[in-house]
Each structure stands twice: as C-alpha cells, then as structure tokens.
C-alpha positions as CSV (number, residue, x, y, z in Angstrom):
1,X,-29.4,6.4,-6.9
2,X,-29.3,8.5,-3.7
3,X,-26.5,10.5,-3.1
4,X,-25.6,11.6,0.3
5,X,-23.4,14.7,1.2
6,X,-22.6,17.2,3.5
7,X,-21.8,20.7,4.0
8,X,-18.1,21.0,6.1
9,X,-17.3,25.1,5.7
10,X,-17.5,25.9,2.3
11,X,-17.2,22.6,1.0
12,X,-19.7,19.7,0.2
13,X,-18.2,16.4,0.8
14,X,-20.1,13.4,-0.9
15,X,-20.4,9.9,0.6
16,X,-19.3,8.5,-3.3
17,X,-16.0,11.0,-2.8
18,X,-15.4,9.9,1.2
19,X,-15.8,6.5,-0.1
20,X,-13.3,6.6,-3.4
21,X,-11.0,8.3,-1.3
22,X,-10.7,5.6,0.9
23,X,-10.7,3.3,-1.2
24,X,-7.2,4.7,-3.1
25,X,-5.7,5.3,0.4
26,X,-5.9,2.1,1.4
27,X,-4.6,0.6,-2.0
28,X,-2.1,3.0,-2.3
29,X,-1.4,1.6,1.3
30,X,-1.1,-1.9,0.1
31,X,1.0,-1.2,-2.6
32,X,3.2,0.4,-0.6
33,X,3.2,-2.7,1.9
34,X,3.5,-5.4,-0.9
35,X,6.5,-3.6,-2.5
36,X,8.3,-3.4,1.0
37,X,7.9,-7.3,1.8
38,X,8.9,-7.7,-2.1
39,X,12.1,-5.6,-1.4
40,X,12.4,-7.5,1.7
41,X,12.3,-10.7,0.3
42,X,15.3,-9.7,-2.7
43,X,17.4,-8.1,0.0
44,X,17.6,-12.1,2.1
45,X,17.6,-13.8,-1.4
46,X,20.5,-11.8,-2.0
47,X,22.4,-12.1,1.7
48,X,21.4,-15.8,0.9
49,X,23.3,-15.5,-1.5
50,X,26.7,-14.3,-0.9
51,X,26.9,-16.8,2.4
52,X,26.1,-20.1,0.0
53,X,29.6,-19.6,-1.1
54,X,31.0,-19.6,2.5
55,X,28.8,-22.4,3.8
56,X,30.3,-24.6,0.9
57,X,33.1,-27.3,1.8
C-alpha cells in the first residue's frame, strides 16, 4: 500500500489521517444533525399533544 504525506511546518500530515479525520467530522456532523431533527420531532409530538385535549368536543 502507498502511503502519501506531506510536510506542513514541522508536521507530516498523511492522506490516511486527512481522510479519517474527515471521515469522523462529518459523522460527528450527522449525529449531531439526526439528534436535532430527533429532538425536533419530540418537541411537536409533545405540543401535539397538549392541544389534542383542546381540539376535543
């Protein structure tokens, strides 16, 4: 396997690092984005709710 890198100041930054990296950011990204549209979703079920009783005859 070939491993690419390169020298940025002191450091050497691999393409397999650059990759994983980016690879967690973005799933830490859609975590984040599923758990918002899940807490969404609670907060109407929820408002839902407490109006059923006020939309009853």
């Amino acid at each position: 396997m070939v491993q690419y890198s390169w020298l940025v100041g002191r450091n050497r930054i691999s393409l397999m690092l650059a990759s994983s990296r980016w690879l967690m950011a973005n799933t830490i990204a859609l975590a984040n984005k599923s758990a918002e549209m899940a807490t969404r979703s609670y907060k109407s079920l929820k408002a839902l709710k407490q109006l059923k009783p006020a939309l009853s005859p």
